[in-house]
C-alpha positions in Angstrom: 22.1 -81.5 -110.1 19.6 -81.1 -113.0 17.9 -84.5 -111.5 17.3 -83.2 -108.6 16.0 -80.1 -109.7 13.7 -81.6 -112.2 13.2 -84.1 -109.0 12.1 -81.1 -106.7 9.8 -79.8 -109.2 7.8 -82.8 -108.8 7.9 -83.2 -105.2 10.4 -86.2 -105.1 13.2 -85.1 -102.9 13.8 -85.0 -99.5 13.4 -81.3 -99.7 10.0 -81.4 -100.6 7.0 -81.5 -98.2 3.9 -79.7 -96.2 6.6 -77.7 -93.9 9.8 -78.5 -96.0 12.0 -75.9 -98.0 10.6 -76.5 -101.4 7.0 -77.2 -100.3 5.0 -80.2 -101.9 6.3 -78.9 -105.4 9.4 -77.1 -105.7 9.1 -73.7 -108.4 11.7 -73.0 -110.8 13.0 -69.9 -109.3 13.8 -71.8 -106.4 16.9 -72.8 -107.6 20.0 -70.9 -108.8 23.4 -72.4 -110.1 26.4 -70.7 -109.8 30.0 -71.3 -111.3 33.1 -69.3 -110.6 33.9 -68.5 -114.4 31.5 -68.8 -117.5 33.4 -71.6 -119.2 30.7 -74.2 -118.6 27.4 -72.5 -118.0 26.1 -73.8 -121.3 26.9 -77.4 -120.3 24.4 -76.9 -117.2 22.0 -74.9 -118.9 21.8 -78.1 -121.8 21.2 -80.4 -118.8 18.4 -78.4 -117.1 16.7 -78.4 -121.0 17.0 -81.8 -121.1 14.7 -82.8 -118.4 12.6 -79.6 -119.8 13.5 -77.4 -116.8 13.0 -73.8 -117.5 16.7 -71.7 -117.0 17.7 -68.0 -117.6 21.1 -68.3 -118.4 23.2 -65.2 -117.3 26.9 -64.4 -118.6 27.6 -67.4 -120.8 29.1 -64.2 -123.7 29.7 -66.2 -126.9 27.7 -66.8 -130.0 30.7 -68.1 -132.2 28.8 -71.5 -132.3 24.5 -70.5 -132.8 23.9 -72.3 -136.2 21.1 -69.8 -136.0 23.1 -66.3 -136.4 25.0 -68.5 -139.3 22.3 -69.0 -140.9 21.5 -65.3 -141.4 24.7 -64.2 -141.9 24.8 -66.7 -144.4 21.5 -65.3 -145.9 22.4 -61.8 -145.9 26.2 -62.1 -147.0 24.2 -63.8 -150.3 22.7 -60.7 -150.6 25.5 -58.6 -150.2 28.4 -60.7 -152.1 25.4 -61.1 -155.2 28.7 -62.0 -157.6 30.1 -63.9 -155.3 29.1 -67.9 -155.3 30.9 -68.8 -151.6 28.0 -66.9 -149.7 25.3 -68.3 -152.1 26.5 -72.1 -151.1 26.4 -71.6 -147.7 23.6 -70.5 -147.6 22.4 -73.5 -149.9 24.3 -75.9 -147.8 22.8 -74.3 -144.6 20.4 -75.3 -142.5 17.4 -73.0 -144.2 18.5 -75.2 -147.5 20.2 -78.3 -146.8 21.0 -79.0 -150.2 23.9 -81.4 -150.0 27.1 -81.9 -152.6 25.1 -84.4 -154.5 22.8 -81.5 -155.4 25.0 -78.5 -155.9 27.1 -81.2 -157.9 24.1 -81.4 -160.2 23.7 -77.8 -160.3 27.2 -77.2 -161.3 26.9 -79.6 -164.5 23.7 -78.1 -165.6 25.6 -74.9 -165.9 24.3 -72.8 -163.2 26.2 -69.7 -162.1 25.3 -69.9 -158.7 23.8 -66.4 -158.5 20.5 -65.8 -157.0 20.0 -63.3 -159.4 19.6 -65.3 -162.5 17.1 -68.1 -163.4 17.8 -71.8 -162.8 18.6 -74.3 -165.9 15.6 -75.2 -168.0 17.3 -78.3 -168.4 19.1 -80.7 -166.1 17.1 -80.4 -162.8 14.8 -83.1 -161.2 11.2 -81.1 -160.5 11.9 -82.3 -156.4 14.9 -80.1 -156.8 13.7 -77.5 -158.8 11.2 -76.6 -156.7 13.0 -76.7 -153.9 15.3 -74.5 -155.0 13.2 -72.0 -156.3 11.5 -71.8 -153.1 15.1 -71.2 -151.4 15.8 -68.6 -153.7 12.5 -66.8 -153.4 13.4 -66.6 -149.7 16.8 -64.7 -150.2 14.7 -62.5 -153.1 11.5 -61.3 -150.1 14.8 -60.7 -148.2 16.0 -58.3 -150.0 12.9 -56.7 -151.4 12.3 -56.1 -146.9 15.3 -55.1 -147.0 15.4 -52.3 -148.8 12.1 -51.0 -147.8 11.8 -51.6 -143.9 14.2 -51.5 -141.6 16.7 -54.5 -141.0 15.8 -55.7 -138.0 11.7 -56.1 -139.6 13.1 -57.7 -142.4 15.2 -60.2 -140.5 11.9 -60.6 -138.4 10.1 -61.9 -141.6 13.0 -63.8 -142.9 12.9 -66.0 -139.3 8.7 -66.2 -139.5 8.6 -67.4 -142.8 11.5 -69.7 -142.9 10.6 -71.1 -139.8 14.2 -70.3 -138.1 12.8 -70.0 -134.6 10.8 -72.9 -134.4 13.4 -75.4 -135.7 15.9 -73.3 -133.0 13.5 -73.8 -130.1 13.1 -77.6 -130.7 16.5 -78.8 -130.8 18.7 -79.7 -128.2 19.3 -75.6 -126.2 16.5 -74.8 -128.0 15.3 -72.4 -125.5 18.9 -70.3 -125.3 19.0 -70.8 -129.2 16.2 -69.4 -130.0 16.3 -66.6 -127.3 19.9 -65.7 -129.1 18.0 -65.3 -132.2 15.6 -62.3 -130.2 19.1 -61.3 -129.0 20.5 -60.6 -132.7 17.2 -58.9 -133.2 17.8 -56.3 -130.2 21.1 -55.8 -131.6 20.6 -54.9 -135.1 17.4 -52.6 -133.6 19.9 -50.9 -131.6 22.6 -50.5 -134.1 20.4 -48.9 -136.8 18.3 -47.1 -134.5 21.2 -45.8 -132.0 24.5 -45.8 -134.3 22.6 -45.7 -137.6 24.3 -48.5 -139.0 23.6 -49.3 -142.6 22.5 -52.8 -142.9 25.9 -53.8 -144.8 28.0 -52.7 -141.7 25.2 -54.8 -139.5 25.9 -58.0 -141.3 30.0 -56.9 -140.8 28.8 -56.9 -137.1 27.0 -60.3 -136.8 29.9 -62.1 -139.0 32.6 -61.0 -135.9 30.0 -62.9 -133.3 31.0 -65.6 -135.1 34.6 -65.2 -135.7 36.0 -63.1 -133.4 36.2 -64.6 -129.8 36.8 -61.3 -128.5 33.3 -60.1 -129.2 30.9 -60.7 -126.1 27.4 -60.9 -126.2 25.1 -61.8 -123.6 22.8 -64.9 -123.9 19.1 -64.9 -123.6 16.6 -68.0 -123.4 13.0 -67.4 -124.0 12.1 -67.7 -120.5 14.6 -64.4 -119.7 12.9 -62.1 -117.9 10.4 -64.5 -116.3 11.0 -64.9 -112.1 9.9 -68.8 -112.2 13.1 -70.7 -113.8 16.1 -71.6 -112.6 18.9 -68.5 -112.8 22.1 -70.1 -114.5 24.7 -67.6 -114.3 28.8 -66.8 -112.9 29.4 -65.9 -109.4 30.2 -61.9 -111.3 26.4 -61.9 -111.8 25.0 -62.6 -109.3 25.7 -59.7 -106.7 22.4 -58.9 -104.5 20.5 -61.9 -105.8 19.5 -65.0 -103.8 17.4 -67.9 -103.8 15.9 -71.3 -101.2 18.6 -73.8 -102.8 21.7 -72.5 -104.5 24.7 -75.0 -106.3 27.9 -73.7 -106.0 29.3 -75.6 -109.5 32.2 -76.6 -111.9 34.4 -77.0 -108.5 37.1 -78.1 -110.8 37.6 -74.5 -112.8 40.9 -73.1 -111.9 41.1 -70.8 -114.0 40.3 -68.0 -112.4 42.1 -68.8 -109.0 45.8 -69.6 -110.0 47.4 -66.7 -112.5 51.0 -65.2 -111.9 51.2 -61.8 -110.0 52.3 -59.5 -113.4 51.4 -56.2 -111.6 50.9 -54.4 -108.4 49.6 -51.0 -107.8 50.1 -49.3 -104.2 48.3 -46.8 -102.6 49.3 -47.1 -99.0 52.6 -44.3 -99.5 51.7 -40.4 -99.8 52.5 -41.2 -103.8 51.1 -44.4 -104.8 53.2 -46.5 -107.6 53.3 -49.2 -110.1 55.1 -51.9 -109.8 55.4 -54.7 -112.2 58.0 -56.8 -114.0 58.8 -57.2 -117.7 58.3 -61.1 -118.5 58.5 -63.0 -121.8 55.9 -66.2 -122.3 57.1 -69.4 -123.6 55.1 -72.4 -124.3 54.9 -74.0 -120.7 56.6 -71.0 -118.2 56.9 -67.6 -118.0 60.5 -65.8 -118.1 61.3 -62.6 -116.3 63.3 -60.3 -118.4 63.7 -57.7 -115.9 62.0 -56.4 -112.6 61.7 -53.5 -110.3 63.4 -52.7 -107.1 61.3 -54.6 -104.3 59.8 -56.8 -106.5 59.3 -60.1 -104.3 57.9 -58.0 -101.8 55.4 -56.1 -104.1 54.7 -59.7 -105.7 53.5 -61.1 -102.1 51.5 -58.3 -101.6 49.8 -58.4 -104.6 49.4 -62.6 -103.9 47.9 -62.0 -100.6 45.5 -59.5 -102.0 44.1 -61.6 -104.9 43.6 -64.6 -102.3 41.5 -62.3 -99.8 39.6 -60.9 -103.0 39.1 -64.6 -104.0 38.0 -65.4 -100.5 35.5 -62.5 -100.8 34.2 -64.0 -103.7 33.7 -67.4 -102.2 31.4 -65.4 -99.1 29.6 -64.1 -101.4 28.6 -67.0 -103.4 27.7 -68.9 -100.3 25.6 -66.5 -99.1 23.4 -66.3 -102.3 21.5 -69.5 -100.4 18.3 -68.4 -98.4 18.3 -71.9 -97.0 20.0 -74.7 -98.8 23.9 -74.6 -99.9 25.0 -77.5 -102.4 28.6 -77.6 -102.4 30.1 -79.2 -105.7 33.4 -80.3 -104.1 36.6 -82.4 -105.7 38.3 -83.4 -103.0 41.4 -81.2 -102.9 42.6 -78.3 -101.6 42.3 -76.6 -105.5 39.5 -75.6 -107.1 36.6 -72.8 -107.4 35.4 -73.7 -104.0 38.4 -74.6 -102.4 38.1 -72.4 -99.0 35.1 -74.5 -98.3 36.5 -78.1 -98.6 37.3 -78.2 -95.3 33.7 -77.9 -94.4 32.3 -80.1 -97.3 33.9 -83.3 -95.5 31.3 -82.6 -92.4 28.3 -82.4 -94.4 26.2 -85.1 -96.3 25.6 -85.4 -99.8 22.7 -84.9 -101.7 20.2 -87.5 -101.8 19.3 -87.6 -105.9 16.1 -89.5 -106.5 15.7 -91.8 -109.4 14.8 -90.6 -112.9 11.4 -90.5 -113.9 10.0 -89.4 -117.3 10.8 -85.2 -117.7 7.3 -84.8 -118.1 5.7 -85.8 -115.3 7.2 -82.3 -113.6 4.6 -80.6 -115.6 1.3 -82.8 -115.6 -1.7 -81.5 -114.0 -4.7 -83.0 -114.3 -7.3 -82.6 -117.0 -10.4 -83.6 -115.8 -13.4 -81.5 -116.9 -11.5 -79.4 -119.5 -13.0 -79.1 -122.8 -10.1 -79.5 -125.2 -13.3 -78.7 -128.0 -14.4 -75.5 -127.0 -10.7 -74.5 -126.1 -9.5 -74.8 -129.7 -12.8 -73.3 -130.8 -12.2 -70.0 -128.4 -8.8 -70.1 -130.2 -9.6 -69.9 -133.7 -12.2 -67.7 -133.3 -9.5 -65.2 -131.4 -7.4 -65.6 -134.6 -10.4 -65.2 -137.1 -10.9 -61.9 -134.9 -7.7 -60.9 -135.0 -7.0 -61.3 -138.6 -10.2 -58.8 -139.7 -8.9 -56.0 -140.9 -9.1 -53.0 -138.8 -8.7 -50.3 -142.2 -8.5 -50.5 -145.8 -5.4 -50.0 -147.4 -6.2 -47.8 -151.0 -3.8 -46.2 -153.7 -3.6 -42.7 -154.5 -6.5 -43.1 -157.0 -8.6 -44.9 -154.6 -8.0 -48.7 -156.5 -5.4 -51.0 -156.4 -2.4 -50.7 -158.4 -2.3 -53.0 -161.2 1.0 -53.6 -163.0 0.5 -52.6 -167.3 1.3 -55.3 -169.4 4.9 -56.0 -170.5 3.8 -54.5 -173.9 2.9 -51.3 -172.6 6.9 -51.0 -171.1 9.7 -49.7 -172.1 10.5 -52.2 -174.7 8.6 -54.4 -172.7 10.8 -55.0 -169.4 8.2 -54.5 -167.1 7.4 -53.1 -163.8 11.2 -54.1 -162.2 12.4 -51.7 -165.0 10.4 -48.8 -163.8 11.6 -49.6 -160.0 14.9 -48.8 -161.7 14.0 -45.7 -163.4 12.7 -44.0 -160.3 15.8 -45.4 -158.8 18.4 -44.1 -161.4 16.1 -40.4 -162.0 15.6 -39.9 -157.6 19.5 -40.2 -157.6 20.5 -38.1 -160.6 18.5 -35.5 -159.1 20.5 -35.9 -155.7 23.4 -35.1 -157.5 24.5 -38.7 -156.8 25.8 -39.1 -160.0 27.1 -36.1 -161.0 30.9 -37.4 -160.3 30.3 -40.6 -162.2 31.4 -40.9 -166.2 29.3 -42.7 -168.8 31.2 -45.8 -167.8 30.5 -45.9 -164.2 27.0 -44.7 -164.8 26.1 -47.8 -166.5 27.7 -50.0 -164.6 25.3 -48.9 -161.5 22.6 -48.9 -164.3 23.4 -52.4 -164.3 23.7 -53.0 -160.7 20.4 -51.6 -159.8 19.1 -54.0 -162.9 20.3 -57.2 -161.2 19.2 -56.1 -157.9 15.4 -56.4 -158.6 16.5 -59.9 -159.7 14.5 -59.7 -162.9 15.0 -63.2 -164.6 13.3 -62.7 -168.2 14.8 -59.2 -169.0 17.2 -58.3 -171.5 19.7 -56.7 -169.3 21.8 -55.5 -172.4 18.5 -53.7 -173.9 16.7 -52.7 -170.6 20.3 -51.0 -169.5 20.8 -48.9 -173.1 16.6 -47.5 -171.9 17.5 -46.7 -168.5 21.0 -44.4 -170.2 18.4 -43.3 -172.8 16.2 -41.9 -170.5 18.6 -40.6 -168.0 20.2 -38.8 -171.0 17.2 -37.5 -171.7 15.6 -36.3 -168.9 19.6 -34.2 -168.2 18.4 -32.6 -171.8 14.5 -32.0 -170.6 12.9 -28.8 -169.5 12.5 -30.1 -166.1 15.9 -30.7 -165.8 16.6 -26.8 -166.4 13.6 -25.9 -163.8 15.6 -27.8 -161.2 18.7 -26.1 -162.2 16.6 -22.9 -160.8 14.6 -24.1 -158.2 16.9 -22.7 -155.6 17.3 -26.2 -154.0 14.0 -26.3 -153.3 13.3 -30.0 -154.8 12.2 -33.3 -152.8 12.3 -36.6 -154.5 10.2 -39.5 -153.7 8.2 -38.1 -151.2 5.8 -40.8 -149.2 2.4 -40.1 -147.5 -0.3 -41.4 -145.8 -4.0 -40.1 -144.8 -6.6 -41.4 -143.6 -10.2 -40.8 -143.7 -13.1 -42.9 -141.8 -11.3 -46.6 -141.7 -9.3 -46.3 -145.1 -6.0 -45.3 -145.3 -4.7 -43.6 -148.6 -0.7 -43.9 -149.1 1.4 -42.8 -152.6 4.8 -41.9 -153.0 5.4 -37.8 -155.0 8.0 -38.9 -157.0 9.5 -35.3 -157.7 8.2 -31.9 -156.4 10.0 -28.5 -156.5 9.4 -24.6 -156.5 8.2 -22.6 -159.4 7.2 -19.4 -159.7 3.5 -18.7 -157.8 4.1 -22.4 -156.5 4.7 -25.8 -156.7 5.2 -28.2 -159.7 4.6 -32.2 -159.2 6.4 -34.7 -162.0 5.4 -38.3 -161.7 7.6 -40.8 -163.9 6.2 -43.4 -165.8 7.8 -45.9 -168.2 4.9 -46.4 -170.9 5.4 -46.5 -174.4 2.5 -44.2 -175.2 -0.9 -43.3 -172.8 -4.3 -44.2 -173.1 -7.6 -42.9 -172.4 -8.0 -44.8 -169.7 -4.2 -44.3 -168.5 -4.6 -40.9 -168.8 -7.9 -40.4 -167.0 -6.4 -43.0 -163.8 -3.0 -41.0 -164.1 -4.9 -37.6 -163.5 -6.7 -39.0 -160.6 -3.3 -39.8 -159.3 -1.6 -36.4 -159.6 -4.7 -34.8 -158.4 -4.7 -36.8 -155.2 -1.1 -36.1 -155.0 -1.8 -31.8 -155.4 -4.2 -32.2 -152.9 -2.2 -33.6 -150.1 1.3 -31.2 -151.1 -0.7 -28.2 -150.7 -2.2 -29.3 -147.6 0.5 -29.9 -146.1 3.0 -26.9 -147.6 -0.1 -24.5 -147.5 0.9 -23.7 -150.8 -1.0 -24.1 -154.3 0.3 -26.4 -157.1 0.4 -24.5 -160.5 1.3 -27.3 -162.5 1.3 -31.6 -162.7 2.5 -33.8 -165.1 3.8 -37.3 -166.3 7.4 -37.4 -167.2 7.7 -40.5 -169.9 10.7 -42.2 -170.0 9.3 -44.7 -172.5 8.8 -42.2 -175.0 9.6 -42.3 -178.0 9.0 -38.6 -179.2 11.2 -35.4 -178.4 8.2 -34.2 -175.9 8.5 -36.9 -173.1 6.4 -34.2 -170.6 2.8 -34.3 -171.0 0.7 -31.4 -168.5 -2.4 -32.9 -166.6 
């Protein structure tokens, strides 16, 4: 079937001609293969890939087997499962990886704890490996930096671009359906965050039962889905109101949908319709009735006549999806998906299949006067275009944001610690740890410490800071303002504006209601402030008054910096 096809395309078959069918060269959408359950669609749609025939494949329902959606699963459960090293291995022994027991044997005596979080063995690691390594890692850690600031399905997005999970999907063997699953995934974490609002640990919960759970259906996509020109690959259910020049009726050997046991009948011919249906126990190779209703044989040929008109029906209708040519797969018996049409398959002749030629041939055309050059040219000058920048991205104090050096820190654990802080101070102010004893609190101290992955830090030290400024800030005056502030408090407030082609963007990190006004705290995590600090930290606030009482229409009476670096009782300083 996929030889001819391909056959067709090329104008090989007796089909094919000036006032034939299929013309001199046959289209794609042409053609449209049916089967009578979706057991083996995927077996058909590989075939049509092989000879590089485009295919939309239509009610094929499982993704247990995508080496694709394990992949991410893999990725994210990694993330998720950070103390746990099955994930991490999976992931290493994936396809993104491919690190093999020879390596993660290696890694394993040079004492690694197979946690993404921590840094790899100074010692005991070829460079080949090392680097290797630290590029897989560095994947899993852009991950989880996208995802925690963008939504999931972005993130998962970048994660696919920059691993190149797509690419290497598209050019195996399926490649088209593989890779049009991974768009599928995509569509259904979009719609499970947008829609349901799922959080992106209950998405990964999600994609894990694609894989495990047979019961979960999803439909498969190809990258040609959508497009009119390629061969429609689907079951007989899917096909209602659709038709095409040549249609295969397929897989005439699938029975499984045409022979079942009656179980059940339902009646509507009396005044009162009824149920009738027997109570049956299944063994291993029969079925044993345990007990049945009055007028059961009768209600059990009714119901047997009824399924094999409605099987009938569905044979019409199949063979009716042909404009002008019907192929019949046949097998000779009286069973089978196609069986009410056996009878007629012995008048008719088979199909003639031409010899195989090379799969490529279908989709020369010929090159003469094209200027491969200046085609090339005209496309890298479209991406040169397209990669100009269109506006300029610019702090609140109209630079770039440059990091402080370590020493300038709390206790020198750099700009991952401050993350933290803003982290641990947005929360407290939440009243998300309010339930939580001095126990618990540092435990997620530690937790948010390992999530920004930061390899050279003293987690011991930089989690005793993060307590002492938390403690300290609960004894501050700011912390008794809030207290009256009548609820009136927003944390980590983002915004954007935009004037001419720049675009100025800063994040408020607390703002609340005082009297004549408003009050805006930013938190910083220096040991002490410069001159220059100061004067760039003022410009900062400033920018950040302007835009609250634009939007609020109301003044700001007072800014500050918060310091919870500080080593003196005062940690607020007024700008």
């Amino acid at each position: 079937m996929a030889a001819f096809i391909a056959a067709a395309l090329q104008g090989r078959t007796e089909l094919n001609g000036e006032r034939a069918v299929l013309g001199r060269r046959a289209d794609p959408g042409d053609f449209m293969i049916l089967t009578r359950t979706r057991r083996h669609l995927d077996q058909y749609a590989r075939a049509l890939q092989s000879l590089q025939v485009p295919y939309d494949i239509t009610g094929a329902g499982s993704m247990r087997h995508s080496v694709e959606l394990r992949a991410l699963v893999d990725a994210l459960d990694a993330l998720l499962q950070a103390d746990d090293p099955v994930p991490l291995v999976a992931y290493l022994r994936g396809p993104l990886v491919g690190l093999g027991d020879d390596e993660l044997y290696v890694l394993r005596q040079a004492r690694w704890d197979f946690c993404w979080t921590t840094p790899l063995p100074a010692e005991g690691l070829d460079g080949q490996l090392a680097v290797h390594l630290n590029r897989a890692l560095g994947a899993l850690q852009r991950l989880w930096d996208d995802v925690r600031q963008r939504p999931l399905a972005a993130a998962l997005e970048r994660f696919i671009e920059s691993t190149g999970l797509a690419a290497h999907a598209a050019v195996g063997a399926g490649g088209s359906s593989r890779a049009g699953n991974l768009l599928r995934v995509l569509a259904i974490v979009r719609d499970a965050q947008s829609r349901r609002g799922a959080s992106w640990g209950q998405i990964t919960d999600e994609l894990r039962d694609l894989l495990e759970d047979d019961r979960q259906r999803v439909e498969e996509m190809t990258l040609e889905t959508g497009r009119p020109d390629v061969v429609r690959v689907m079951n007989l259910h899917q096909a209602k109101g659709l038709e095409a020049k040549v249609v295969f009726l397929v897989d005439a050997a699938d029975t499984s949908a045409q022979y079942h046991a009656v179980d059940m009948h339902v009646s509507r011919v009396a005044d009162v319709p009824y149920l009738s249906m027997a109570v049956t126990r299944q063994t291993r190779f029969s079925t044993i009735v345990l007990a049945e209703p009055e007028g059961w044989s009768q209600d059990a040929e009714e119901e047997a006549r009824f399924l094999a008109a409605e099987n009938l029906r569905l044979v019409y209708v199949a063979a009716t999806r042909a404009r002008d040519v019907l192929v019949l797969g046949t097998t000779g018996q009286r069973r089978g998906a196609w069986a009410a049409l056996e009878p007629v398959a012995q008048t008719v002749p088979d199909l003639p299949i031409p010899p195989a030629t090379d799969p490529h041939s279908g989709a020369q055309t010929t090159a003469t006067g094209i200027d491969v050059e200046a085609l090339q040219q005209q496309t890298r000058s479209r991406w040169a275009q397209a990669r100009l920048p269109t506006h300029v991205l610019e702090s609140v104090t109209g630079e770039h944001e440059i990091a402080p050096p370590c020493s300038q820190e709390a206790g020198g654990h750099g700009g991952g610690y401050g993350t933290v802080v803003h982290q641990l101070l947005e929360h407290v102010v939440k009243g998300r740890l309010a339930d939580l004893d001095d126990t618990a609190t540092a435990v997620y101290v530690r937790y948010l410490l390992a999530s920004q992955s930061l390899r050279d830090m003293d987690t011991t030290s930089a989690t005793e800071a993060a307590l002492g400024a938390l403690h300290a800030f609960r004894k501050s005056e700011i912390w008794k303002e809030l207290e009256e502030a009548a609820g009136v408090v927003h944390t980590e407030v983002p915004f954007a504006g935009g004037t001419g082609k720049s675009v100025r963007r800063g994040v408020i990190d607390l703002v609340y209601r005082v009297d004549g006004g408003w009050k805006i705290v930013d938190y910083k995590t220096h040991i002490q402030l410069t001159p220059e600090l100061t004067q760039r930290f003022s410009r900062q606030l400033a920018a950040y008054a302007d835009h609250w009482e634009t939007v609020s229409d109301e003044p700001v009476v007072e800014r500050g910096l918060w310091l919870a670096a500080s080593s003196g009782t005062d940690r607020y300083y007024a700008l």
